[in-house]
Residue frames relative to the residue before (quaternion, step in Angstrom):
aa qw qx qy qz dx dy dz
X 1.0000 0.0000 0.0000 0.0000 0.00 0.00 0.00
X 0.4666 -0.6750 0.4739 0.3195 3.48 -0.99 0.56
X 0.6212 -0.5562 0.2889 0.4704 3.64 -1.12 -0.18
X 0.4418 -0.8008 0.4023 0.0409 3.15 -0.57 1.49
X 0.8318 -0.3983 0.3005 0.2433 4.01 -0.89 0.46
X 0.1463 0.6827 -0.7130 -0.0643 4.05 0.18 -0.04
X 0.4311 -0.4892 0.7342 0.1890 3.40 -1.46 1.45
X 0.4358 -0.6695 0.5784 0.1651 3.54 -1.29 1.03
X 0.6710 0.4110 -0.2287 0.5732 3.42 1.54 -1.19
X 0.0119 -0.7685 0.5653 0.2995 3.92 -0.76 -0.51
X 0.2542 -0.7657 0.5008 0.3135 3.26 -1.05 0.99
X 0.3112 -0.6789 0.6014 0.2839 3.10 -1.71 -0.76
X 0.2072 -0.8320 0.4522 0.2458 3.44 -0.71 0.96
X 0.0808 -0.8319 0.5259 0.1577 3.05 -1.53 -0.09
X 0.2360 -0.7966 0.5183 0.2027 4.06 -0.24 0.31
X 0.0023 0.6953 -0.7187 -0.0018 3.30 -1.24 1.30
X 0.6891 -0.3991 0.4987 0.3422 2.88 -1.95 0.46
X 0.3368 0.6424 -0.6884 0.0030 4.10 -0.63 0.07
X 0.8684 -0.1317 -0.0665 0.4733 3.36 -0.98 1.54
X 0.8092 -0.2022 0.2805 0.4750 4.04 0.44 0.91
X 0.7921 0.0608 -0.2460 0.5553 3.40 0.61 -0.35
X 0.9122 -0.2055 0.3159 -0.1609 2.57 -2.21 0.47
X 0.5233 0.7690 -0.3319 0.1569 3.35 1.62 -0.37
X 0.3907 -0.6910 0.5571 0.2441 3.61 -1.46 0.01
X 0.1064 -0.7794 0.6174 0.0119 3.35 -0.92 0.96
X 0.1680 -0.6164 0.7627 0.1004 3.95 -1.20 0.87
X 0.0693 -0.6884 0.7202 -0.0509 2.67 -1.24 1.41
X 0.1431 0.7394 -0.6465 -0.1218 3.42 -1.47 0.72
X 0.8097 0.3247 -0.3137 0.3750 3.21 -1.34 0.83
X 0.2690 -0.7296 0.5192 0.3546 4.04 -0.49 0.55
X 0.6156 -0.4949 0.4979 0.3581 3.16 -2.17 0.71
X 0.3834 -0.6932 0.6056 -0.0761 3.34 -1.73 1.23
X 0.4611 -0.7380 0.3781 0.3158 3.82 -0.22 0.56
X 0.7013 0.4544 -0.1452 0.5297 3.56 -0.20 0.31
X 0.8736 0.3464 -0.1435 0.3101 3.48 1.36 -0.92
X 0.2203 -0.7921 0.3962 0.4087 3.39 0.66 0.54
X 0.6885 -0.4433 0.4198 0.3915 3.32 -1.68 0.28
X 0.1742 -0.7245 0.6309 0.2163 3.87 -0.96 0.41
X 0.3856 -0.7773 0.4964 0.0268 3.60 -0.57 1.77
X 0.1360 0.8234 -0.5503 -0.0266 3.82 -0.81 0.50
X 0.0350 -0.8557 0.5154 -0.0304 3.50 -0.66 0.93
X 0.3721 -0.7947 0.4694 0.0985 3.45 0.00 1.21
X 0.5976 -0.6293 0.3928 0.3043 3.53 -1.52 1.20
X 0.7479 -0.3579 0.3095 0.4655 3.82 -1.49 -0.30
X 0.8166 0.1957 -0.0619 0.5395 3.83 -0.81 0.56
X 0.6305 0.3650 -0.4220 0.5395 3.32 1.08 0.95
X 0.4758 -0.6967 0.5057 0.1805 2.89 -1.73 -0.19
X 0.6617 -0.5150 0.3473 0.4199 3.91 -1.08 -0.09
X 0.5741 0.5860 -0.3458 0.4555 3.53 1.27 -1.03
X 0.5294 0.7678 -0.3457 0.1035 3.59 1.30 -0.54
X 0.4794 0.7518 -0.0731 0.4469 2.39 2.51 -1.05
X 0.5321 0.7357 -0.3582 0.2178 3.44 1.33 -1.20
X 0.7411 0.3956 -0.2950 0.4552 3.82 0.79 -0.59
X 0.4264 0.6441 -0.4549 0.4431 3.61 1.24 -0.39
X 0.6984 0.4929 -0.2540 0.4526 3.34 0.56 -2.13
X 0.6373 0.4631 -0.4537 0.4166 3.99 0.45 -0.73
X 0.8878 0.3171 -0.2359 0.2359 3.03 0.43 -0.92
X 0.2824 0.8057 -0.2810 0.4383 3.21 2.01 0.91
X 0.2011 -0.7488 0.5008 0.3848 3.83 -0.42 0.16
X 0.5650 -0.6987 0.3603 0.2506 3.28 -1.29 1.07
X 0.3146 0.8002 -0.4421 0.2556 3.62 0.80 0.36
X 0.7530 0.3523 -0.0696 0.5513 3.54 1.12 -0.89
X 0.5553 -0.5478 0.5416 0.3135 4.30 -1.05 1.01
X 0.0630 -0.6482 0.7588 -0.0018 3.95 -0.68 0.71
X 0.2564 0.6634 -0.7024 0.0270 3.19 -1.58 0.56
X 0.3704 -0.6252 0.6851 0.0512 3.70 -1.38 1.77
X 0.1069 -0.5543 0.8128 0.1438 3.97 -1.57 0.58
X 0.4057 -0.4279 0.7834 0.1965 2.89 -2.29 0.47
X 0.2840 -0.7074 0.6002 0.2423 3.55 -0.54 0.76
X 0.7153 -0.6284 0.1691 0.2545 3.39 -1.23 0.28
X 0.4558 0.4554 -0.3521 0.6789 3.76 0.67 0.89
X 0.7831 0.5139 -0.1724 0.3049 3.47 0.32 -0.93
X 0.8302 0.0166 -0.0442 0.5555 3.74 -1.01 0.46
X 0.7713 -0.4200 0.1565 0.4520 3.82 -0.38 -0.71
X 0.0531 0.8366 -0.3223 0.4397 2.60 1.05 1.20
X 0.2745 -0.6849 0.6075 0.2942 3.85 -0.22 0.60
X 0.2803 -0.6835 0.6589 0.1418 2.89 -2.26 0.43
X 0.6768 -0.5191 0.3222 0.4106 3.10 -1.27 1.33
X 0.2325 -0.7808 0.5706 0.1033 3.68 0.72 -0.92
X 0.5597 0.3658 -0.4117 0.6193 3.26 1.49 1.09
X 0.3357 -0.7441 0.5057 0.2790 3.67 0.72 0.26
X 0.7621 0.2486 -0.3822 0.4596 3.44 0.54 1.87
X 0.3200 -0.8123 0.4874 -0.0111 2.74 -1.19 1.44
X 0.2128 0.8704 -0.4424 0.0386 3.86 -0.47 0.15
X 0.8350 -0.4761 0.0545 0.2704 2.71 -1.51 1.78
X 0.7544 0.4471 -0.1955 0.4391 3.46 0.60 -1.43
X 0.6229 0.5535 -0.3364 0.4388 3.81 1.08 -0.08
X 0.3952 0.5723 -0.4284 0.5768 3.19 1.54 -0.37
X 0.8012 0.2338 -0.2729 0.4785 4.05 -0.24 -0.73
X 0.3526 0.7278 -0.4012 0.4301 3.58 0.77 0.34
X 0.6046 0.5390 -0.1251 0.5730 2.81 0.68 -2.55
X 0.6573 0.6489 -0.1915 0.3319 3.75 -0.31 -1.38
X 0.8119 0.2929 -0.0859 0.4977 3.41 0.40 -1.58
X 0.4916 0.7195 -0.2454 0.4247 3.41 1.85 -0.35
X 0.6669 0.4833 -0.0888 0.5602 2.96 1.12 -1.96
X 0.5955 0.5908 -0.2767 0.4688 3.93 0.77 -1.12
X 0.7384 0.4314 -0.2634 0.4464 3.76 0.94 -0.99
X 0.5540 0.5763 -0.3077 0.5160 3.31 1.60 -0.65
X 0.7976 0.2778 -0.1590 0.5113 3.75 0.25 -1.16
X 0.8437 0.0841 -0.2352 0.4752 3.84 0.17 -0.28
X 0.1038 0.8818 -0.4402 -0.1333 4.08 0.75 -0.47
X 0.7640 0.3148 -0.2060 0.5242 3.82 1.15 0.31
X 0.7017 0.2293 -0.1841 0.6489 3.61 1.63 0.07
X 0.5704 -0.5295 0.5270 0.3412 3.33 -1.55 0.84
X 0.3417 -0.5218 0.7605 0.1806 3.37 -1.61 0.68
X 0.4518 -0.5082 0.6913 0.2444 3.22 -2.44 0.57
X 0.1042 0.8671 -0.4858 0.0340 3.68 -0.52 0.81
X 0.2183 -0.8021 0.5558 0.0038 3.62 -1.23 1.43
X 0.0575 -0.7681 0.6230 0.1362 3.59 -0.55 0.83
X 0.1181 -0.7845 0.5830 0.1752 3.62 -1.05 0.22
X 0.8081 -0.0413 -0.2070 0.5500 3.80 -0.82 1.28
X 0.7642 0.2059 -0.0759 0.6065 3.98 -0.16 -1.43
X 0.6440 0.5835 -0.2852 0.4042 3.49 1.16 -0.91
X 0.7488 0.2356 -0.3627 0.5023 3.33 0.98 -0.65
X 0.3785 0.6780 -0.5267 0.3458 3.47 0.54 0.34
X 0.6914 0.4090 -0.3207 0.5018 3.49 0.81 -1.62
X 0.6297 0.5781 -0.4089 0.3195 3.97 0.54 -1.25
X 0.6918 0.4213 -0.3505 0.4703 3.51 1.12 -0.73
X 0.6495 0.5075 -0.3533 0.4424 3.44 0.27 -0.64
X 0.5969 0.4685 -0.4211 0.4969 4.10 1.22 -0.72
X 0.8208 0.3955 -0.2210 0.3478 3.20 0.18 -1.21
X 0.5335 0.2465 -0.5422 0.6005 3.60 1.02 0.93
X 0.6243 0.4676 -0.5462 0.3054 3.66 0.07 -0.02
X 0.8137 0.2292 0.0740 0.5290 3.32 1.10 -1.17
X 0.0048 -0.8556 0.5098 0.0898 3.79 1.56 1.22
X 0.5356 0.7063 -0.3376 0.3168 3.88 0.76 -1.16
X 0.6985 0.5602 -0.2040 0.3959 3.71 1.35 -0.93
X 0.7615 0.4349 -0.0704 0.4753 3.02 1.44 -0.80
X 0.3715 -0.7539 0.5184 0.1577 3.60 -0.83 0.86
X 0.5152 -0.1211 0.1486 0.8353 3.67 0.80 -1.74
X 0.5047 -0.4219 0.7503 0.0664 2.50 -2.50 0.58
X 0.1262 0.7195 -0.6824 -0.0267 3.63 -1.29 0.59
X 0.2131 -0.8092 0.5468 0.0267 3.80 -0.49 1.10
X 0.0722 -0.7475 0.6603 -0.0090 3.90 -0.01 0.83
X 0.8681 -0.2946 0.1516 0.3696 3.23 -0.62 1.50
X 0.6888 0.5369 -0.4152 0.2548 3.92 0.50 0.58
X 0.6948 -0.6588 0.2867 -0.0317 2.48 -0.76 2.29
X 0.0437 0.8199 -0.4988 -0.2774 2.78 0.50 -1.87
X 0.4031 -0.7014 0.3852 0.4441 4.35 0.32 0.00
X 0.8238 -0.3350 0.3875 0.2428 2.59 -1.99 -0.11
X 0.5064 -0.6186 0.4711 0.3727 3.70 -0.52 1.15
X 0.0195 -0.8092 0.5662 0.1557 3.58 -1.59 0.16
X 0.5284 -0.7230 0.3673 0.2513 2.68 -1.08 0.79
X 0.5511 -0.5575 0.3537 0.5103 4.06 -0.87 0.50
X 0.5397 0.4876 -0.5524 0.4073 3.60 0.45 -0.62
X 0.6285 0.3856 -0.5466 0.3969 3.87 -0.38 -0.75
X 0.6044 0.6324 -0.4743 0.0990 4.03 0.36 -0.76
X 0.4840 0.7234 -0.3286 0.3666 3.94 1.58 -0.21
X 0.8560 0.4061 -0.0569 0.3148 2.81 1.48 -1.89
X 0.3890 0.8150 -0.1032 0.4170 2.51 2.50 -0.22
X 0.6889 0.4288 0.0044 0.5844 2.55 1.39 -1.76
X 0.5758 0.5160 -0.4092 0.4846 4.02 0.77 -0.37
X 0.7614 0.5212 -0.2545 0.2898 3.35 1.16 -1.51
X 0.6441 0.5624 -0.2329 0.4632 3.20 1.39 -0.99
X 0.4788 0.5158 -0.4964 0.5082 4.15 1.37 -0.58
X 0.7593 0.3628 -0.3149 0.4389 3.64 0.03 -2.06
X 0.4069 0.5417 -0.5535 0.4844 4.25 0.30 0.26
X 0.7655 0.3872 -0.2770 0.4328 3.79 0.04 -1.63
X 0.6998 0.3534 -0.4605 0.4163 4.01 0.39 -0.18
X 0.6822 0.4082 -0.2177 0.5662 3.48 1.12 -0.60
X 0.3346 0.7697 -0.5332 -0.1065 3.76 0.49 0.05
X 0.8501 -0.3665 0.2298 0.3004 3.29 -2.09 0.42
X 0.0252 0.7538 -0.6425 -0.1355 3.84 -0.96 -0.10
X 0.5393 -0.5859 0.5595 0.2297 3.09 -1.48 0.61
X 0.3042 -0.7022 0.5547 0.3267 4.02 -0.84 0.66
X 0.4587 -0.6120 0.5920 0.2538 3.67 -1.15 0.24
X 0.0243 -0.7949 0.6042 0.0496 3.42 -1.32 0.13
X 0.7749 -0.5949 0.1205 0.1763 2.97 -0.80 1.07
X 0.6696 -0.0471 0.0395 0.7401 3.25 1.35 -1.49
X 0.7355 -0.2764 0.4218 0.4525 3.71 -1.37 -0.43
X 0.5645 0.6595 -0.2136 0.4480 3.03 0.94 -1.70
X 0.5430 0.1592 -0.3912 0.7258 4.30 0.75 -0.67
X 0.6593 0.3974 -0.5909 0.2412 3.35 -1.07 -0.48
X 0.6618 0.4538 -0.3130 0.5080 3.83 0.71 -0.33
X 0.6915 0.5278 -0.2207 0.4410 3.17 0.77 -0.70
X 0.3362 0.5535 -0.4360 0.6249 3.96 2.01 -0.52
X 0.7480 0.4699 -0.4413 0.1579 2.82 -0.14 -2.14
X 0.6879 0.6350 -0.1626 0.3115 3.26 0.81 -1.73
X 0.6530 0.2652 -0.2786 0.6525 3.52 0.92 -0.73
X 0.3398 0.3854 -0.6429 0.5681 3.88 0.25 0.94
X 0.9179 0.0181 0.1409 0.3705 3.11 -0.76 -1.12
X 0.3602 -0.7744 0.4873 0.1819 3.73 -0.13 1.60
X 0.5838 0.6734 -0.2649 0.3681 3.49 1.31 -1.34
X 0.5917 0.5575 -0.3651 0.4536 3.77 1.29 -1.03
X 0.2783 -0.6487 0.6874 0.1710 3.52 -0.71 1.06
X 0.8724 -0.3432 0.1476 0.3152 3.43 -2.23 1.06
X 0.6946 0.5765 -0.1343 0.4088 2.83 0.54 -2.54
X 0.8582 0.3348 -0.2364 0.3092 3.24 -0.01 -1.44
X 0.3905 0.6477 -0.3590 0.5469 3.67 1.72 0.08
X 0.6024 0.5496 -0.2844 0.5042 3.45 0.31 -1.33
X 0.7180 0.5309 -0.1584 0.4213 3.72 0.33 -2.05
X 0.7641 0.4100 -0.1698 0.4682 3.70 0.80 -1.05
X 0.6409 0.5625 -0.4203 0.3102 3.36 1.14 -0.91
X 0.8078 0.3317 -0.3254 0.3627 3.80 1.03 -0.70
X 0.4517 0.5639 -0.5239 0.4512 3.24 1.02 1.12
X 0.6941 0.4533 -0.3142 0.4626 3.42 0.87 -1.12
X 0.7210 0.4635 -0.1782 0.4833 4.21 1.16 -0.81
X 0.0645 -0.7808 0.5990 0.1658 3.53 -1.29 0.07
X 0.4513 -0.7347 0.4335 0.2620 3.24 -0.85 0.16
X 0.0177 -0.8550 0.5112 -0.0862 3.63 -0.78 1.59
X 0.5764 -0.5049 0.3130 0.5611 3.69 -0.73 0.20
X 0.7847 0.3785 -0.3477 0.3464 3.53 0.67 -0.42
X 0.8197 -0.3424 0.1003 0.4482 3.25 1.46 0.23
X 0.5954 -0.5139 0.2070 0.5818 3.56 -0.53 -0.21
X 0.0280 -0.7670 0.6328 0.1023 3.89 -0.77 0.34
X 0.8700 -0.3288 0.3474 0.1197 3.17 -1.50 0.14
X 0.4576 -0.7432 0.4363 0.2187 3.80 -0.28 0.74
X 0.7345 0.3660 -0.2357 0.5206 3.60 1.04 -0.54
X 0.4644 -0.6478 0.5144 0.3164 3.30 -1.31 0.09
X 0.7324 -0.5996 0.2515 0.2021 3.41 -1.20 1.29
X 0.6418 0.5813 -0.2140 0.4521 3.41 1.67 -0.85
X 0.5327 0.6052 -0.4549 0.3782 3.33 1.76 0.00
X 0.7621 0.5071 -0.2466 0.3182 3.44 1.40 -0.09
X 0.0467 0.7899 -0.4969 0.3563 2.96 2.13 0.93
X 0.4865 -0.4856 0.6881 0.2325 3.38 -1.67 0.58
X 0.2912 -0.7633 0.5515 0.1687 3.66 -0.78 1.27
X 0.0914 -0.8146 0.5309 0.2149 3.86 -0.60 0.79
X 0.4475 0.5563 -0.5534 0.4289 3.51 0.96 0.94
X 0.5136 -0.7442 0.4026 0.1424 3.57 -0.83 1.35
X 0.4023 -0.6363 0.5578 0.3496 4.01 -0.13 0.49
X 0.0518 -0.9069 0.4175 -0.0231 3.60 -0.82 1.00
X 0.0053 -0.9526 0.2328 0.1956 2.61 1.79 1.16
X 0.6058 0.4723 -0.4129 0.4894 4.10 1.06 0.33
X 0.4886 0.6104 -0.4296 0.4519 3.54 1.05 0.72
X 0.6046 0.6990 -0.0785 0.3737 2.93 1.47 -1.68
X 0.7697 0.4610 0.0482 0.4389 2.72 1.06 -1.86
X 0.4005 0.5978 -0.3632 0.5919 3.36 1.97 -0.70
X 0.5347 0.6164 -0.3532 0.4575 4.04 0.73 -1.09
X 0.9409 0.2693 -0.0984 0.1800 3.04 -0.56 -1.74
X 0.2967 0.6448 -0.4252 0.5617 3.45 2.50 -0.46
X 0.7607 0.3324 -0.2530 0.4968 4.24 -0.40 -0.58
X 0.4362 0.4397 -0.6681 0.4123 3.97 0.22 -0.02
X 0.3671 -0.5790 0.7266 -0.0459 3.50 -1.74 1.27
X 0.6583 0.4950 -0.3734 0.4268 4.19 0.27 -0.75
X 0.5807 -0.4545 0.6208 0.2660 3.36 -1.47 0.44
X 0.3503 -0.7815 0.5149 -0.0378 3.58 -0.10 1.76
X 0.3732 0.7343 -0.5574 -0.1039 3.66 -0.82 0.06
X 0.3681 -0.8083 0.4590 0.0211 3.36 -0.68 1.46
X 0.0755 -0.7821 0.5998 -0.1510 4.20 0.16 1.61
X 0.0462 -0.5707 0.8188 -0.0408 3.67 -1.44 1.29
X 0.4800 -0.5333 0.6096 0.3370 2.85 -1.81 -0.16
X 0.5340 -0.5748 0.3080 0.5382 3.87 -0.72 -0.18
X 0.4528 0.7578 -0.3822 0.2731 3.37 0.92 -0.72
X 0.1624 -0.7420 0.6334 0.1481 3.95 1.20 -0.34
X 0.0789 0.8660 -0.4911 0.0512 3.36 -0.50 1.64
X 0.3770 0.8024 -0.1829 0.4249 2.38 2.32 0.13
X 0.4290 0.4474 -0.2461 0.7451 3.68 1.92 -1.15
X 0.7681 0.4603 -0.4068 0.1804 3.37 -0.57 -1.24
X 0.8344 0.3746 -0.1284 0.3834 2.96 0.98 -1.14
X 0.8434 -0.0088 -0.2185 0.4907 3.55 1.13 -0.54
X 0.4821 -0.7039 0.4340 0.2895 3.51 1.25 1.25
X 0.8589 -0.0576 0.1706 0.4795 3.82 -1.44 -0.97
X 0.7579 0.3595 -0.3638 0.4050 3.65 0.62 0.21
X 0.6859 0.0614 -0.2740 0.6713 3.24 1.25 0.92
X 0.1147 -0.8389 0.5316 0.0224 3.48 0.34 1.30
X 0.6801 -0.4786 0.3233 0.4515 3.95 -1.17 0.49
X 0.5639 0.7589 -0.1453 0.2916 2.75 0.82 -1.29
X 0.6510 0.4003 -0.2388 0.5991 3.22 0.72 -1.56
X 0.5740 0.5634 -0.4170 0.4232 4.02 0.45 -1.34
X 0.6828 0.5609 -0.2892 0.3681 3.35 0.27 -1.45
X 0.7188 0.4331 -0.2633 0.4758 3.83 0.53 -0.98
X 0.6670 0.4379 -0.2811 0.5332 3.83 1.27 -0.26
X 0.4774 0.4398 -0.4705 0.5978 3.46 1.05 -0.17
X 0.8157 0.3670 -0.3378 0.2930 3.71 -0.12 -0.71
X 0.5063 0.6012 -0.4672 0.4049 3.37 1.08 0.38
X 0.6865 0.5473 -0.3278 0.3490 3.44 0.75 -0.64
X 0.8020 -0.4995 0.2146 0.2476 3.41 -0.62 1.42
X 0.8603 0.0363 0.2618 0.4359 3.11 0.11 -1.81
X 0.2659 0.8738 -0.3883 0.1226 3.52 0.96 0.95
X 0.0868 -0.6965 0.6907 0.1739 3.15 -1.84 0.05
X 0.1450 -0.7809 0.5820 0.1747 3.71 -1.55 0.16
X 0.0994 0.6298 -0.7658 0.0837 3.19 -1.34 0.32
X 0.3539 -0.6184 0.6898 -0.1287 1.99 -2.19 1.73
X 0.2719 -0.7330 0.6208 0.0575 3.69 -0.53 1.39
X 0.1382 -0.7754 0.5874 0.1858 3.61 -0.68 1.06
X 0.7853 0.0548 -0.3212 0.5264 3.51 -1.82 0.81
X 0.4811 0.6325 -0.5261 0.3029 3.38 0.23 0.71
X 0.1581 -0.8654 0.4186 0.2256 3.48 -0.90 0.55
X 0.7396 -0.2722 0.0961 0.6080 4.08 -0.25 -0.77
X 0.5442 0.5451 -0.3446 0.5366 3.54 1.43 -0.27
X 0.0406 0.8606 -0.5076 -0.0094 3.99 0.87 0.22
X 0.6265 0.5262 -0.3221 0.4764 3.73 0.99 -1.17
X 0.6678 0.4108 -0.2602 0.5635 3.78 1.11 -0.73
X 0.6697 0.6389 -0.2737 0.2617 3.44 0.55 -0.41
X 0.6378 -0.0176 0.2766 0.7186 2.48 1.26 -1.78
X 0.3073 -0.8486 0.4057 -0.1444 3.17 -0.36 1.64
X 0.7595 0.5119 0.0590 0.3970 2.93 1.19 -1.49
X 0.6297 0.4328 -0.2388 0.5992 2.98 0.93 -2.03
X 0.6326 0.5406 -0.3776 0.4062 4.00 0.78 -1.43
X 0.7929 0.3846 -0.2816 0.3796 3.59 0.03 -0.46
X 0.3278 0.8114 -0.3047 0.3760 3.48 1.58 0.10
X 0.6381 0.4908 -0.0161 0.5930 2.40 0.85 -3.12
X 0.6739 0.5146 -0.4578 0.2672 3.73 0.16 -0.98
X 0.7227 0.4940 -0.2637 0.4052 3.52 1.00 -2.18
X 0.5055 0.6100 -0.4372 0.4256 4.11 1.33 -0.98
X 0.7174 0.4644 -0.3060 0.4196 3.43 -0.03 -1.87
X 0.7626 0.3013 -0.3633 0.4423 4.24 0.42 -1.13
X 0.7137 0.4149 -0.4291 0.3667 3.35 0.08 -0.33
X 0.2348 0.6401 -0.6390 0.3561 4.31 1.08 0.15
C-alpha cells in the first residue's frame, strides 16, 4: 500500500440498536452546551468514514457524528435483501431521539443522504436547525406506466440477485476508488479503502450489502418528494460541485431545469458552488467544503 492518510481528528465508534438493527456511529468530538450535535449521513454505496476529511478540516469546538446507514459499512443488514427509501428516515429519527431528544440537531446529508435529510426535515421541521444538502438530486419523476416494468425487473433481480466483486488487495480497492473519482488523491484512497472494504476468503469485498443494488420497484414521485421539501422550516444550504453531475449523468431525463424548479420550492435557501469539484465534493474538496459548512452554521 502506498502512504496512506493520518485523520488529523480520530473518531470513535460505537453501535446502537436503531429499530432492531445494529448500526455504527463515528463519533468525533464531545457534546458542548449550547451546541447542537452536527449530524452526517453519507450517500448510497458509501460509507460514514467518508466524512473523515470534512471533520479534519472542521474546527473542533462542536460533537460531529457520521452513521453507516443500514446495509452499509458496519452496519447490520436488514437480512431480507431489501432496502427502502422511507426506512432510511426512520433509521434517522431513531438515531436523532437517541443523541439529541429535546433540541434540533445541525444536519448534512450527502447524495442518497441528502435526499433522506430533505424529505426528514419537512416531515419533522422541529428536528432540524440548518440543513446542508451535498449534491442530492434526487431522480427523475416517473411515470405509472414504468410501474409493470419496474416491478417485473426488480422480481427477475430476486432469483438472480446482485453480488459484490472482490479484489485482491486494499491496494485495488484504492485504486477503484481512484478511477471513480480521478480528483481522490493516493493517500486518501489508500485511507478510505479499509473502511469502504473487508476482508474475505475470496478477497476484499465491499462494505454494503449486495441487495442495495436490487432494481427499486417503488417509483420516484417527484410531487411526493416535493410535498416534503415545501415544509422544511431550517436555514437550507444547497452545495454541487462544478462538474454538473446532474447533465453528466442523466442528460434530458432529468434536465437542469426541472432540478432548478425543486430547489426553488424550498423555503429558506442558500447555494454554493465548489469549483473543480466533482459529485464526490467532501473528497474533493475538503476544505473549501468545510469553510462553506462552519460560515453557513454559525449565521
Amino acid at each position: 500500500m502506498p502512504d496512506v492518510y493520518t485523520p488529523r481528528r480520530a473518531h470513535r465508534s460505537e453501535f446502537p440498536s436503531l429499530r432492531g438493527l445494529r448500526h455504527h456511529l463515528l463519533r468525533w468530538g464531545e457534546a458542548s452546551p449550547g451546541r447542537p450535535p452536527l449530524v452526517m449521513v453519507h450517500g448510497w454505496m458509501d460509507v460514514g468514514a467518508s466524512f473523515q476529511f470534512v471533520v479534519d478540516a472542521l474546527a473542533g469546538e462542536r460533537e460531529i457524528v457520521a452513521l453507516d446507514w443500514r446495509g452499509f459499512g458496519l452496519s447490520e443488514t436488514t437480512g431480507a435483501g431489501c432496502y427502502w427509501f422511507p426506512d432510511y428516515l426512520a433509521d434517522l429519527d431513531a438515531l436523532l431521539d437517541q443523541l439529541s431528544p429535546d433540541a434540533p440537531v445541525d444536519l448534512i446529508g450527502h447524495s442518497m443522504g441528502g435526499n433522506v435529510v430533505m424529505s426528514y426535515a419537512g416531515v419533522r421541521p422541529q428536528r432540524i436547525r440548518r440543513l446542508v444538502n451535498l449534491e442530492g438530486f434526487g431522480l427523475p419523476d416517473m411515470a405509472p406506466a414504468a410501474a409493470p416494468e419496474r416491478l417485473l425487473k426488480w422480481l427477475d433481480e430476486l432469483k438472480e440477485p446482485p453480488t459484490l466483486r472482490p479484489y485482491a488487495t486494499l491496494a485495488d480497492v484504492a485504486e477503484r476508488l481512484m478511477k471513480n473519482n480521478p480528483r481522490l488523491a493516493r493517500d486518501k484512497a489508500a485511507w478510505l479503502a479499509g473502511h469502504w472494504a473487508r476482508e474475505t476468503a475470496a478477497g476484499f469485498v465491499l462494505n454494503a450489502d449486495p441487495a442495495h443494488k436490487l432494481a427499486n420497484p417503488v417509483l420516484y414521485r417527484k410531487a411526493e418528494v416535493l410535498a416534503c421539501w415545501q415544509r422544511i422550516a431550517a436555514p437550507t444550504l444547497w452545495v454541487e460541485g462544478s462538474d454538473d453531475q446532474l447533465t453528466r449523468f442523466w442528460g434530458k431525463r432529468y434536465p437542469r431545469e426541472d432540478f432548478e424548479a425543486r430547489l426553488a420550492l424550498v423555503p429558506e435557501l442558500q447555494r454554493c458552488v465548489l469549483q473543480d469539484a466533482g459529485h464526490m465534493l467532501h473528497h474533493d474538496q475538503p476544505e473549501a467544503l468545510a469553510a462553506r459548512i462552519s460560515e453557513f452554521l454559525a449565521a
